[in-house]
C-alpha positions as CSV (number, residue, x, y, z in Angstrom):
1,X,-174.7,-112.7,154.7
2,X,-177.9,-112.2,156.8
3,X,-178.3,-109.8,159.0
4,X,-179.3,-111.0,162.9
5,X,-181.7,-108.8,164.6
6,X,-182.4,-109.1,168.6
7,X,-185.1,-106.9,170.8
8,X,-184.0,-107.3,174.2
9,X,-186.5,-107.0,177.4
10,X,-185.0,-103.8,177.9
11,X,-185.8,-102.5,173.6
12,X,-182.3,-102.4,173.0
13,X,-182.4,-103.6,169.2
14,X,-179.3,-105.3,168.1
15,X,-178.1,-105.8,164.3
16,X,-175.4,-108.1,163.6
17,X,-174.1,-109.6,160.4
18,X,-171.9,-112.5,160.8
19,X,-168.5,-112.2,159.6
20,X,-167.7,-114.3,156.2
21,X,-165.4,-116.7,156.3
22,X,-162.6,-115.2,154.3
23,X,-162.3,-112.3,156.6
24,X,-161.7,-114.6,159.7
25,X,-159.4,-116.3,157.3
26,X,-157.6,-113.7,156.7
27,X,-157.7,-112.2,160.5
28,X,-156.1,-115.6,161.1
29,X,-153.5,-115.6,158.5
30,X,-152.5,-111.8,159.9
31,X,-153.0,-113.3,163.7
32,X,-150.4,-116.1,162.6
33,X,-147.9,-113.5,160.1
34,X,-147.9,-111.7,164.0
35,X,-147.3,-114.6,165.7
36,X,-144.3,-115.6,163.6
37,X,-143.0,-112.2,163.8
38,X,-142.8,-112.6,167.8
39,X,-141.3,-116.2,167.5
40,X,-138.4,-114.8,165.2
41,X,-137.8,-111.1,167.1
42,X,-138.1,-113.2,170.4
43,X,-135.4,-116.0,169.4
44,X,-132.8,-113.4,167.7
45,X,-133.0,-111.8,170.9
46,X,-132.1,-114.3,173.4
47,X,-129.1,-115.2,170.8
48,X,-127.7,-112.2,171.5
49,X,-127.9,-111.7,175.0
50,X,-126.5,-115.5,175.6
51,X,-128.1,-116.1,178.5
52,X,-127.7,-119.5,180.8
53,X,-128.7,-122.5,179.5
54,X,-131.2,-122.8,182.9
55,X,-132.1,-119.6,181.9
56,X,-132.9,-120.0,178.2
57,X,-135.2,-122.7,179.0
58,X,-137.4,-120.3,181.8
59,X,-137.1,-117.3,179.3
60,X,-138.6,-119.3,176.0
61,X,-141.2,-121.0,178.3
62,X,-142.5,-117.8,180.3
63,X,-141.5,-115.0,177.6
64,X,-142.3,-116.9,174.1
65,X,-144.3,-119.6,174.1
66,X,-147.2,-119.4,176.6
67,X,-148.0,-116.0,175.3
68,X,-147.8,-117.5,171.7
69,X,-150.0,-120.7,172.9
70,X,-152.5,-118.1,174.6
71,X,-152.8,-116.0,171.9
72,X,-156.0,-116.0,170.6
73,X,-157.7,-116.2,174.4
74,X,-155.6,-113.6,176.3
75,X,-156.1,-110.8,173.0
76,X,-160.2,-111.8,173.0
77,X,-160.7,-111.3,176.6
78,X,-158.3,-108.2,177.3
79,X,-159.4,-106.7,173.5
80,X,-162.8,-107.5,173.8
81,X,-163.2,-110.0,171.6
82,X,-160.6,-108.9,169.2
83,X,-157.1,-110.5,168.2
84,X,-155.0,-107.8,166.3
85,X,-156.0,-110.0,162.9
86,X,-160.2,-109.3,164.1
87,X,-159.4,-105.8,164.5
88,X,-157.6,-105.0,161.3
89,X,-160.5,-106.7,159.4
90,X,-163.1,-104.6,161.8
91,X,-164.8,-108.2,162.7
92,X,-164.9,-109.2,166.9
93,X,-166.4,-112.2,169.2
94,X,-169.3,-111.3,170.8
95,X,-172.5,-114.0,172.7
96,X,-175.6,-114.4,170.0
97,X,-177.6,-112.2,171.8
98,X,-174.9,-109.1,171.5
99,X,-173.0,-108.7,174.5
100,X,-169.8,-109.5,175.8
101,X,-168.3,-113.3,176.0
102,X,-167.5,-114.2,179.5
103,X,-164.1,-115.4,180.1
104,X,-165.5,-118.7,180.1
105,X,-166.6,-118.3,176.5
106,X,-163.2,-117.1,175.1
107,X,-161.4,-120.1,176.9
108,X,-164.0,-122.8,175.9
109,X,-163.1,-121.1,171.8
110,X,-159.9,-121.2,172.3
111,X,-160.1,-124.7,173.7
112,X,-162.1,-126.0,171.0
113,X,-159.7,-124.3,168.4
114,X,-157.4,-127.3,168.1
115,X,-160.8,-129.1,167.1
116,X,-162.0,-127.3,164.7
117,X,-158.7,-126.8,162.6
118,X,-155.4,-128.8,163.7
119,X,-157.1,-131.8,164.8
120,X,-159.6,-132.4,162.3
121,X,-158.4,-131.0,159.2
122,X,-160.2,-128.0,159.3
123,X,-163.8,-129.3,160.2
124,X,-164.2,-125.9,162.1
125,X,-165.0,-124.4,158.4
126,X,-167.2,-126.8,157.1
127,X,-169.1,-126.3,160.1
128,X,-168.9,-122.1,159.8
129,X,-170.6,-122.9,156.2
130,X,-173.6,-125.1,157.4
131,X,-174.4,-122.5,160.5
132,X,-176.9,-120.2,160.3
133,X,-174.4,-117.6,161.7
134,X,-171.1,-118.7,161.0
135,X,-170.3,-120.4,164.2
136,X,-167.3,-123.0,164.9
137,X,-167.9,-125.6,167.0
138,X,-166.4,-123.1,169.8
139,X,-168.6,-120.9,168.9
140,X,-171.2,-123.2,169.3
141,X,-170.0,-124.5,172.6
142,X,-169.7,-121.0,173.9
143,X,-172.7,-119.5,172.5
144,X,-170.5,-116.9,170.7
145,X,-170.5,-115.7,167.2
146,X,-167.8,-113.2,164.7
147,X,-169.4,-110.2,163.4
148,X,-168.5,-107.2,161.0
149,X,-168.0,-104.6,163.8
150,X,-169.3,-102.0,161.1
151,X,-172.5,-103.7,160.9
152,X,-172.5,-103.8,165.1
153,X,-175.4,-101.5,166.7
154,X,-177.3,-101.1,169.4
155,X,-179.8,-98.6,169.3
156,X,-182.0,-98.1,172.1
157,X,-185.3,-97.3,171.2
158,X,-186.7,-93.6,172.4
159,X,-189.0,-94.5,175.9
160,X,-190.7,-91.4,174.4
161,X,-192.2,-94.1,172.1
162,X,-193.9,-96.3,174.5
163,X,-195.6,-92.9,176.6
164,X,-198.8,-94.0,176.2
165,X,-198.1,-96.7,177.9
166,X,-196.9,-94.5,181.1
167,X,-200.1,-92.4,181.2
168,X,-202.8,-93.9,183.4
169,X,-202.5,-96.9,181.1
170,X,-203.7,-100.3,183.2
171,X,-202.3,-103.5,182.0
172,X,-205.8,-106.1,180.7
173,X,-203.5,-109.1,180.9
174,X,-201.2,-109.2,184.2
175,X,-199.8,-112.9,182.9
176,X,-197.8,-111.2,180.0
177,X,-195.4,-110.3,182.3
178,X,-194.5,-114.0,182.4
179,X,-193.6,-114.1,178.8
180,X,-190.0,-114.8,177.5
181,X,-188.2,-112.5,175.4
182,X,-187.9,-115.2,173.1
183,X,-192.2,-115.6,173.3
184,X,-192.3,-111.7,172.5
185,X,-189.9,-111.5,169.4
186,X,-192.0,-114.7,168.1
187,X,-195.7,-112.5,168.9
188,X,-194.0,-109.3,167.1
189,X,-193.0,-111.4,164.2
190,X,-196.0,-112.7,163.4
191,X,-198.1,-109.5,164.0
192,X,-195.2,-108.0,161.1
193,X,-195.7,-110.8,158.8
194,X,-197.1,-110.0,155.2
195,X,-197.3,-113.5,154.2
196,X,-200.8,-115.4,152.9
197,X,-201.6,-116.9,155.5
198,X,-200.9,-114.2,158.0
199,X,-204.6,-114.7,159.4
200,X,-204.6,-118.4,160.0
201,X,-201.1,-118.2,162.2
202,X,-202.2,-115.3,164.5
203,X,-205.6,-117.4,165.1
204,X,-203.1,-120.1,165.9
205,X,-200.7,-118.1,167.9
206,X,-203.3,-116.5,169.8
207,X,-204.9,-119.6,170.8
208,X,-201.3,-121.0,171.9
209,X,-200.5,-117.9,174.1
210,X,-204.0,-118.2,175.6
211,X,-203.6,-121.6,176.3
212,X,-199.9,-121.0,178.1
213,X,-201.1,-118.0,180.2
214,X,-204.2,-119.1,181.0
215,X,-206.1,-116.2,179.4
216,X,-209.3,-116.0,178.7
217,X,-209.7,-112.8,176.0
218,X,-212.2,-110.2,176.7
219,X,-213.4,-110.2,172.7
220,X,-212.5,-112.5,169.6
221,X,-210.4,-110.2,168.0
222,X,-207.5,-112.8,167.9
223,X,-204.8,-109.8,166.5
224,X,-206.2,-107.7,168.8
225,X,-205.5,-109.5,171.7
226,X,-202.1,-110.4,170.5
227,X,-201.2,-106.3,170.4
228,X,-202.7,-106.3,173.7
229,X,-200.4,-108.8,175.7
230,X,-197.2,-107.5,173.9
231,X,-198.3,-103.7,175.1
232,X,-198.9,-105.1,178.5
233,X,-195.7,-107.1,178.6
234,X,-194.2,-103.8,177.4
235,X,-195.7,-102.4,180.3
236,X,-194.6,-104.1,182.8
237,X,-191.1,-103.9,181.2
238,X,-190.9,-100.3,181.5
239,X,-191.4,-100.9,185.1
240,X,-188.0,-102.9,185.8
241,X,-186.1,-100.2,183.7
């Protein structure tokens, strides 16, 4: 499985591997073993305290089955993103760019459960197979994703590293501070690339990011200039932290 990594606008790198289908299989099958567990414990109890019939009915409702129906939402949002089955196979919810779901997320997943399996057979894993990170439709809905927790890091690059930076240095292009995160991971990228024609797209690139910033560059060095705006957008970065 392909490992996912995000550089935010604060150079937190995130790495992130999504989790395979058979462990969420299985985290499910363990979620459900648990599930069934409560159902019977739960049951056998009220037998035995023979509680009023009036009674019976509020104590199944309240006590067994809206904590069995809300499951999966109320483990994910107090467990952060974890069901007992997640954490047991070391794999938890999180947004695609690394942080926590917001309650909304976990409800819209847990709403869209009943799509993805019950209701449709189980198109929720056909659709985990054809997604680049193994997303459900909730998943897709809520912008979420499962990872290995192992694989989970965020490592926040030194500020040692970007000194020079600090020291008297004066920005050449004050639009890259309009740049998207998004604009800057696809400018590193390219700048990293080792393919053939490496050359042709950062002549191309450059003469897009001219274009949206309205930059006119002080020489023709098209890679250059490209190194240039991501240190400036770096530098103006540093200033918000």
């Amino acid at each position: 499985m392909a490992e996912s990594t995000i550089i935010t606008g604060q150079f937190v790198r995130i790495s992130q591997t999504p989790a395979s289908i058979g462990e969420r299989l299985i985290a499910l099958i363990i979620d459900y073993f648990l599930i069934g567990l409560y159902l019977y414990s739960t049951i056998a109890l009220i037998a035995k305290l023979h509680l009023p019939s009036g009674f019976n009915l509020f104590f199944f409702l309240f006590i067994v089955y809206l904590p069995i129906l809300g499951y999966s939402f109320l483990c994910e949002m107090f467990n952060h993103g974890q069901s007992f089955g997640k954490r047991l196979m070391n794999i938890r919810v999180v947004k695609l760019d690394g942080s926590t779901p917001s309650i909304g997320s976990y409800l819209l997943r847990w709403l869209l459960f009943i799509v993805d399996g019950p209701l449709t057979s189980g198109l929720g894993i056909f659709v985990i197979l054809l997604t680049k990170n193994s997303q459900r439709l909730g998943d897709l809905a809520a912008g979420t994703m499962v990872i290995k927790e192992k694989n989970y890091r965020k490592i926040h690059v030194s500020l040692d590293e970007f000194d020079y930076l600090m020291k008297n240095y004066r920005p050449v292009y004050p639009q890259s501070a309009d740049l998207s995160l998004e604009q800057v991971n696809v400018i590193t990228r390219t700048l990293e690339s080792g393919e053939k024609d490496r050359i042709r797209r950062i002549s191309a690139l450059a003469k897009k990011v001219q274009s949206l910033l309205s930059i006119t560059p002080q020489d023709g060095n098209q890679e250059k200039f490209l190194q240039t705006v991501l240190r400036d957008y770096q530098y103006y970065a540093l200033e918000e932290i």
